[in-house]
N, CA and C atoms as an extended XYZ file, in Angstrom:
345
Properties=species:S:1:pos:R:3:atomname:S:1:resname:S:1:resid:I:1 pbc="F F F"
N        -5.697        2.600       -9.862 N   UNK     1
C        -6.155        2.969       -8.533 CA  UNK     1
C        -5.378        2.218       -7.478 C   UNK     1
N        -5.413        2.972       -6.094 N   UNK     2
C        -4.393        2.371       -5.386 CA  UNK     2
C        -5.838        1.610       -4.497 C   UNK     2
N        -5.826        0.749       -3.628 N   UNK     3
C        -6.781       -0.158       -2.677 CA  UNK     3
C        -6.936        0.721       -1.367 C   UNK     3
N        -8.068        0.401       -1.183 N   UNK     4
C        -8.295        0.997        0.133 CA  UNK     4
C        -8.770       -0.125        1.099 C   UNK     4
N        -8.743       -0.263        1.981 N   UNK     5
C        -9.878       -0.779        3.127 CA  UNK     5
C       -10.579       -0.592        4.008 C   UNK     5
N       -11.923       -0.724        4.226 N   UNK     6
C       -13.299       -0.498        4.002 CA  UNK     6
C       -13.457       -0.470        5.434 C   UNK     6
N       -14.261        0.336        5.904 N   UNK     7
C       -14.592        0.106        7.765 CA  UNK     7
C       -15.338       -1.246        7.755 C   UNK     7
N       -15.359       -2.197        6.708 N   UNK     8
C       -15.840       -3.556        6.999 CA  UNK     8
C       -15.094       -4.433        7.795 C   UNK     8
N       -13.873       -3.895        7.775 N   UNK     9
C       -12.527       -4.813        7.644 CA  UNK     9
C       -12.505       -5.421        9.115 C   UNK     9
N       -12.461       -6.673        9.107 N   UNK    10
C       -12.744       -7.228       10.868 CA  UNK    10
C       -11.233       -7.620       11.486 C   UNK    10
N       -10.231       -6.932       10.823 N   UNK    11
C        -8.510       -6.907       11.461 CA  UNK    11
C        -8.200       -8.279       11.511 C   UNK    11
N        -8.800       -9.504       10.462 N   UNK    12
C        -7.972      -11.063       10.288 CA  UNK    12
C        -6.736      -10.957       10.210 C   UNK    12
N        -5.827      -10.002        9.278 N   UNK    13
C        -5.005       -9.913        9.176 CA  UNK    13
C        -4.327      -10.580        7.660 C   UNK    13
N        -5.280      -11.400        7.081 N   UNK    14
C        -5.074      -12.237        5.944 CA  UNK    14
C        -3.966      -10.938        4.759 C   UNK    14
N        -4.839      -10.028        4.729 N   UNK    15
C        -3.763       -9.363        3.689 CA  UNK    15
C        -2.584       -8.645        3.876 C   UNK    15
N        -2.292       -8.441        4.917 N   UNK    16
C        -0.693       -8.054        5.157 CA  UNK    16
C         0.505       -8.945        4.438 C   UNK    16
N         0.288      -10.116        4.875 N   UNK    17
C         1.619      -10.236        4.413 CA  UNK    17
C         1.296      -11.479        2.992 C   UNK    17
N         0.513      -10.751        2.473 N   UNK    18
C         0.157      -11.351        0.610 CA  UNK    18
C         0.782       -9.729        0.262 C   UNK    18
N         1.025       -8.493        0.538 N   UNK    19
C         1.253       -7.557       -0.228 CA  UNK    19
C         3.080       -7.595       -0.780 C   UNK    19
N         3.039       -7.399       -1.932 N   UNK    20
C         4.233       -7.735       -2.217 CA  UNK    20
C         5.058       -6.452       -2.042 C   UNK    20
N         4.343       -4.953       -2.107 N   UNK    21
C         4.958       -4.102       -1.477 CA  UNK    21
C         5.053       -3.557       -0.196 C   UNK    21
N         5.120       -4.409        0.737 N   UNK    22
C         4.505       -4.086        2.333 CA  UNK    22
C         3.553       -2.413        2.312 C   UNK    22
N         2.592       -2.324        1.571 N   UNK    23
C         2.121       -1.464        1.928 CA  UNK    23
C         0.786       -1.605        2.518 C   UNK    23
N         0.742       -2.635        3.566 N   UNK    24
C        -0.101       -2.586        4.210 CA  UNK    24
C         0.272       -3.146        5.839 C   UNK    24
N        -0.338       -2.186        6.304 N   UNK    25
C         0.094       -2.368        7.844 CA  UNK    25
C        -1.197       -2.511        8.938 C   UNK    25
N        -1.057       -2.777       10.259 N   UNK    26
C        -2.108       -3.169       10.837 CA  UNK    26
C        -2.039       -1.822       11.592 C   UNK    26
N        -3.666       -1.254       12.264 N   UNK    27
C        -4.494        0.145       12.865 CA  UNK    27
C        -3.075        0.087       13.447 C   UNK    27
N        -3.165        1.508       13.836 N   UNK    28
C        -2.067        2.863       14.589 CA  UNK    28
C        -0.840        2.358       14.730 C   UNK    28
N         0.091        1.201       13.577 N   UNK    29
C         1.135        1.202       13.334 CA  UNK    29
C         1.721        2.010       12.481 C   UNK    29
N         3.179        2.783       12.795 N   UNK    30
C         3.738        3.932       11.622 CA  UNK    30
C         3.718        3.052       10.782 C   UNK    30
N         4.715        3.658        9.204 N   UNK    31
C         5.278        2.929        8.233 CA  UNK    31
C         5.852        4.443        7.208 C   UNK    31
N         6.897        3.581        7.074 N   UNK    32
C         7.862        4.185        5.911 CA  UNK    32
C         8.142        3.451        5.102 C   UNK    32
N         8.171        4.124        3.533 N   UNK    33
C         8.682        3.896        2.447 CA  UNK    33
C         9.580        2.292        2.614 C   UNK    33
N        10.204        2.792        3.040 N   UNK    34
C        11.674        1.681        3.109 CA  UNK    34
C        11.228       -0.104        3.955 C   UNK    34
N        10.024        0.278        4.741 N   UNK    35
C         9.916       -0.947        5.038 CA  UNK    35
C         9.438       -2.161        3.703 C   UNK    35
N        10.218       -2.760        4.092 N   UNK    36
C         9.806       -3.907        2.488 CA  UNK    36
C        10.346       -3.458        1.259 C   UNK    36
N        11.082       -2.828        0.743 N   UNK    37
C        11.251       -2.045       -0.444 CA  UNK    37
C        13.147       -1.952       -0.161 C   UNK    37
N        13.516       -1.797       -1.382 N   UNK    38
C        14.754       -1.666       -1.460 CA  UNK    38
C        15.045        0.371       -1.579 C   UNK    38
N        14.092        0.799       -1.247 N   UNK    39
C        14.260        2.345       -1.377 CA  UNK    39
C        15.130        2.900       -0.137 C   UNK    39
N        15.913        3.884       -0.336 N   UNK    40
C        16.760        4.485        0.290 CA  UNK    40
C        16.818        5.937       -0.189 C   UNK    40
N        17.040        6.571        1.198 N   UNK    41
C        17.423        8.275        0.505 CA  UNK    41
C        15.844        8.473        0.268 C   UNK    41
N        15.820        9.878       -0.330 N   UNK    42
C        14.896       10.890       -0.466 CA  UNK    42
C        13.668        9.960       -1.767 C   UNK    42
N        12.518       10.168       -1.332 N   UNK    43
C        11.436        9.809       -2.031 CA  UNK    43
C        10.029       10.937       -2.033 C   UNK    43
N         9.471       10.992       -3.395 N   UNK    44
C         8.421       11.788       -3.770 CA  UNK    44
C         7.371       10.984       -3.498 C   UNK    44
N         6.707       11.450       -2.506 N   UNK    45
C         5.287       11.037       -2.350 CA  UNK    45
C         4.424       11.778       -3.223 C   UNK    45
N         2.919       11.286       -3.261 N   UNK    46
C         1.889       11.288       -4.542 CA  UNK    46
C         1.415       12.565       -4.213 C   UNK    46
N         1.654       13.157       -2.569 N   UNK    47
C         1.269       14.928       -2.976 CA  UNK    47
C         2.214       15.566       -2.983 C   UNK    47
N         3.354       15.117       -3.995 N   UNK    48
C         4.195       16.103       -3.960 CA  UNK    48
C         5.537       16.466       -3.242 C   UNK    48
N         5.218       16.082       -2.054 N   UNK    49
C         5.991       16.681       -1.061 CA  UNK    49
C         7.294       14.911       -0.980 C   UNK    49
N         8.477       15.434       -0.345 N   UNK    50
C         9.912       14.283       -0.674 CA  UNK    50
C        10.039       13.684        1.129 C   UNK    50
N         9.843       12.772        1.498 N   UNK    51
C        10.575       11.914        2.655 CA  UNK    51
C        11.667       11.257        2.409 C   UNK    51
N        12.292       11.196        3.560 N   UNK    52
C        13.012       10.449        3.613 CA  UNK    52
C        12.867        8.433        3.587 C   UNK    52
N        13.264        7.670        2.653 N   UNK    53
C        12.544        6.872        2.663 CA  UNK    53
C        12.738        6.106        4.343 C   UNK    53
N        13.473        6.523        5.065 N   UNK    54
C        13.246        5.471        6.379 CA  UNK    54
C        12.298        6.304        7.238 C   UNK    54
N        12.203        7.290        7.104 N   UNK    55
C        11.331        8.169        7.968 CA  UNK    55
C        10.087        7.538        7.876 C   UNK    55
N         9.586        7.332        9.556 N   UNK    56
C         8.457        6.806        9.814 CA  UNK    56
C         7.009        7.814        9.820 C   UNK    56
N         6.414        7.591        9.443 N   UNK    57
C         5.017        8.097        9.439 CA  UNK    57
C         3.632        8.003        9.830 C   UNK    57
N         2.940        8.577       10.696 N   UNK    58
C         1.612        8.370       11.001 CA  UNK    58
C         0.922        7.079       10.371 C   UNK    58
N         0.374        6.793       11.245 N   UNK    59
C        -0.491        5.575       10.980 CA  UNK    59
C        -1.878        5.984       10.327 C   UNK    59
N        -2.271        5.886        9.167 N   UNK    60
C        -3.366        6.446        8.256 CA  UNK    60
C        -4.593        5.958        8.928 C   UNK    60
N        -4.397        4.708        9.497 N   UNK    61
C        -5.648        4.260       10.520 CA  UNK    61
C        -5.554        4.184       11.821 C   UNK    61
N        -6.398        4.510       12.766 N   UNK    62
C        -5.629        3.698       14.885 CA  UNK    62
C        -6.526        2.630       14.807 C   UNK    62
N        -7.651        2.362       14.107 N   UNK    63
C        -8.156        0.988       14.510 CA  UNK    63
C        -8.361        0.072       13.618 C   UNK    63
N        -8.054        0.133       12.351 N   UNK    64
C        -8.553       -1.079       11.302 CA  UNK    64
C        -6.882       -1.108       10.512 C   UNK    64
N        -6.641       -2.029        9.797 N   UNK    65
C        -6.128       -2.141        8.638 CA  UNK    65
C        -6.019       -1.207        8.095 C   UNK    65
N        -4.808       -0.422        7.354 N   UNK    66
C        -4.584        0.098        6.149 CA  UNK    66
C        -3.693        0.025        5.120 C   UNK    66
N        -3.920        0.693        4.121 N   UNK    67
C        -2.776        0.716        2.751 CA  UNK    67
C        -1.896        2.017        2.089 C   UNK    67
N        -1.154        1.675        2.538 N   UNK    68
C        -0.196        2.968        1.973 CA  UNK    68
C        -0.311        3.740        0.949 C   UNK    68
N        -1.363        4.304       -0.228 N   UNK    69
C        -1.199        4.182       -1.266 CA  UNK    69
C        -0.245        4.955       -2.140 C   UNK    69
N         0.974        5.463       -1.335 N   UNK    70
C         2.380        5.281       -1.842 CA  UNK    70
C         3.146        4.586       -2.271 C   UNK    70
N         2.510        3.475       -1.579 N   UNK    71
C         3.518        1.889       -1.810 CA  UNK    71
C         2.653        1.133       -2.685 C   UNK    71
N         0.829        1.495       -2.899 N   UNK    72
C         0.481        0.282       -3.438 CA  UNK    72
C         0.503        0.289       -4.859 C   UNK    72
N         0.682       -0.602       -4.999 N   UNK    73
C         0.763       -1.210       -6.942 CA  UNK    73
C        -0.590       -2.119       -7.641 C   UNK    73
N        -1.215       -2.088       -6.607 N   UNK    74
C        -2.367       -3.136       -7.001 CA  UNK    74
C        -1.529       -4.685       -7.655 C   UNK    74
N        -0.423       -4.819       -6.912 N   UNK    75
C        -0.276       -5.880       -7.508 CA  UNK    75
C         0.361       -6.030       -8.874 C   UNK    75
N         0.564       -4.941       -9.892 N   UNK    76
C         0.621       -4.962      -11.034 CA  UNK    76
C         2.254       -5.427      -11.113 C   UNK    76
N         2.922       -6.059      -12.215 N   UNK    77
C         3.677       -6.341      -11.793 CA  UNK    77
C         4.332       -7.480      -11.533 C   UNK    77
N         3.327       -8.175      -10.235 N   UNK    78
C         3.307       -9.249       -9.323 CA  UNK    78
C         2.781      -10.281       -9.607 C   UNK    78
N         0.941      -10.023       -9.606 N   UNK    79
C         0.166      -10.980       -9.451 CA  UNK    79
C        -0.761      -10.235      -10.788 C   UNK    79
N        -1.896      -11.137      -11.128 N   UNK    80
C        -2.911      -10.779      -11.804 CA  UNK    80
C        -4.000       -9.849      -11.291 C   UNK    80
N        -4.393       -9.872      -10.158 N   UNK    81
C        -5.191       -8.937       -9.025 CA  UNK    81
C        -4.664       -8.959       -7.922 C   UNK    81
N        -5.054       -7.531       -7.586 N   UNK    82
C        -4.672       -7.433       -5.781 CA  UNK    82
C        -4.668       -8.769       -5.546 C   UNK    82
N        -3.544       -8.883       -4.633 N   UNK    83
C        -3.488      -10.480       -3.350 CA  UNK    83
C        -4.410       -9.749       -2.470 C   UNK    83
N        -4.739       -8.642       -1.496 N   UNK    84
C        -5.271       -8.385       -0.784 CA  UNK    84
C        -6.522       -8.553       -0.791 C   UNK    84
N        -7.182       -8.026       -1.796 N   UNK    85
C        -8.864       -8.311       -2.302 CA  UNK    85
C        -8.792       -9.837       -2.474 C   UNK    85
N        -7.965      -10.661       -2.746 N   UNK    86
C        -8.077      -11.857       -3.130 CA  UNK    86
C        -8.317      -12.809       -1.812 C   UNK    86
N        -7.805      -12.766       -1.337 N   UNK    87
C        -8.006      -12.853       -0.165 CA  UNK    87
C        -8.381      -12.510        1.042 C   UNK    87
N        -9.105      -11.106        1.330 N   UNK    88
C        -9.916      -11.455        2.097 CA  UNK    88
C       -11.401      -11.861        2.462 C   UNK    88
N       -11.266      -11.937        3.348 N   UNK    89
C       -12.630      -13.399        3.771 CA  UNK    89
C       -13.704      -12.189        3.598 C   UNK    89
N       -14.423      -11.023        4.042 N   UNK    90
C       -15.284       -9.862        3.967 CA  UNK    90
C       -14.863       -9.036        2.657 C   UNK    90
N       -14.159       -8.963        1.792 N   UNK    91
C       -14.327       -8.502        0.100 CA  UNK    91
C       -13.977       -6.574        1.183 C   UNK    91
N       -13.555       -6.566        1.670 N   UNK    92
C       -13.795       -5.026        2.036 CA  UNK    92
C       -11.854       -4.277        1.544 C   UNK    92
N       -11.331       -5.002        0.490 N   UNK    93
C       -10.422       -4.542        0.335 CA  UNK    93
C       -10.485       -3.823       -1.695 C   UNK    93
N       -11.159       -2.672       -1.615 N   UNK    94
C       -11.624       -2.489       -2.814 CA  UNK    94
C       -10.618       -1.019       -3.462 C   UNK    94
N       -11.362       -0.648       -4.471 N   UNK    95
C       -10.597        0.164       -5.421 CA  UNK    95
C       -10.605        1.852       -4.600 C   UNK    95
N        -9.625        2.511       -4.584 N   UNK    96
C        -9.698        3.925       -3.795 CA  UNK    96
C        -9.849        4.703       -5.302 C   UNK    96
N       -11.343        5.165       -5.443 N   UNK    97
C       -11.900        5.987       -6.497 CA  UNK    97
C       -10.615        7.871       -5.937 C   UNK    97
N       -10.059        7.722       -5.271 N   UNK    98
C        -9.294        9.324       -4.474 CA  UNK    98
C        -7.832        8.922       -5.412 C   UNK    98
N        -7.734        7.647       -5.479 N   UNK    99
C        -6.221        7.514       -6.256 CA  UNK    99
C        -6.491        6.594       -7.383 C   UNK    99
N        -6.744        7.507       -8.392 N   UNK   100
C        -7.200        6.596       -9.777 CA  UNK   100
C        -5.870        6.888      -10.461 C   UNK   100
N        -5.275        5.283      -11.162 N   UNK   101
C        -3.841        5.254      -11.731 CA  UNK   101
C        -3.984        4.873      -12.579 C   UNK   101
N        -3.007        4.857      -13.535 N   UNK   102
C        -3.237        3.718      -14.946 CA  UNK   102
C        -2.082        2.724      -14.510 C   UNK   102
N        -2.269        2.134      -15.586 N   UNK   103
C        -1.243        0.312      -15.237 CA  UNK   103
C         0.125        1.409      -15.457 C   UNK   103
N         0.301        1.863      -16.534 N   UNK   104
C         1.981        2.850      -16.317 CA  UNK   104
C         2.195        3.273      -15.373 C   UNK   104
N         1.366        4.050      -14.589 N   UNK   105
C         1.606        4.441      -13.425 CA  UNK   105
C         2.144        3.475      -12.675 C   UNK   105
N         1.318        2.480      -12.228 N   UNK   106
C         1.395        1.415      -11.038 CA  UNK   106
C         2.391        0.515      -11.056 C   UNK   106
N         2.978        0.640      -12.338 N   UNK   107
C         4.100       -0.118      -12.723 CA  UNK   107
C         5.896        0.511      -12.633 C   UNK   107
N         5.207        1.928      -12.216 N   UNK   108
C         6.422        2.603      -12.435 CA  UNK   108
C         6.586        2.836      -11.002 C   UNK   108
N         5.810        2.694      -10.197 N   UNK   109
C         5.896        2.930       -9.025 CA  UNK   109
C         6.309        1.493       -8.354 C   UNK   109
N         6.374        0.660       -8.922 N   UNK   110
C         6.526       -1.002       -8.724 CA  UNK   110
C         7.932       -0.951       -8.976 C   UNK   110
N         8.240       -0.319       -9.686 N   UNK   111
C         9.723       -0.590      -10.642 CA  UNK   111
C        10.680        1.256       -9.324 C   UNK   111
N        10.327        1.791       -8.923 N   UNK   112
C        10.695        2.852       -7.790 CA  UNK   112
C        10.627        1.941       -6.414 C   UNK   112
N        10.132        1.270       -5.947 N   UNK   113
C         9.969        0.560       -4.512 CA  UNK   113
C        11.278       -0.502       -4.505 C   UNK   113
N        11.119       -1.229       -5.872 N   UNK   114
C        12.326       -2.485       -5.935 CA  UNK   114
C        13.273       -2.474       -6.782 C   UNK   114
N        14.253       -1.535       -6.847 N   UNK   115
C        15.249       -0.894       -7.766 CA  UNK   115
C        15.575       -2.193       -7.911 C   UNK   115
């Protein structure tokens, strides 16, 4: 599963920059593929459809915290658990039941972000 965050989320900011795939950005900032990631050129997102990896994109939130879950890996990979859940202070950084993955998955998508 990729992480979501929770309308609990009080914008500390603690988990941004623990994500080892920058896929987390702060309310109504864009983000593309390529920020944080060694990706370049054309990329398959999870519905399917191919960006360009510098092409910027809508901000998934305008007022709280969010997570790319293009980019996220849960960590796998990296750390033993999300850094994000690990740290934050309100626990509102939990599992997105909408993007259920297996560790192959999350790993292959870990191993696509940092050629």
């Amino acid at each position: 599963m990729a992480i979501i965050i929770t309308e609990e989320c009080i914008n500390c900011g603690a988990c941004e920059p623990e994500c080892p795939n920058n896929a987390i950005y702060e309310g109504d900032v864009t983000w593309s593929i390529a920020d944080g990631t060694t990706v370049a050129g054309n990329f398959e997102l999870l519905d399917g459809s191919t960006v360009d990896a510098g092409s910027e994109m809508e901000a998934i939130s305008d007022e709280l915290y969010y997570i790319v879950p293009d980019k996220c890996t849960e960590c796998q990979g990296f750390h033993e658990e999300p850094q994000c859940a690990a740290v934050c202070p309100v626990d509102c950084c939990v599992p997105d039941p909408e993007h259920e993955e297996s560790e192959e998955i999350l790993l292959a998508r870990k191993d696509r972000l940092h050629l």
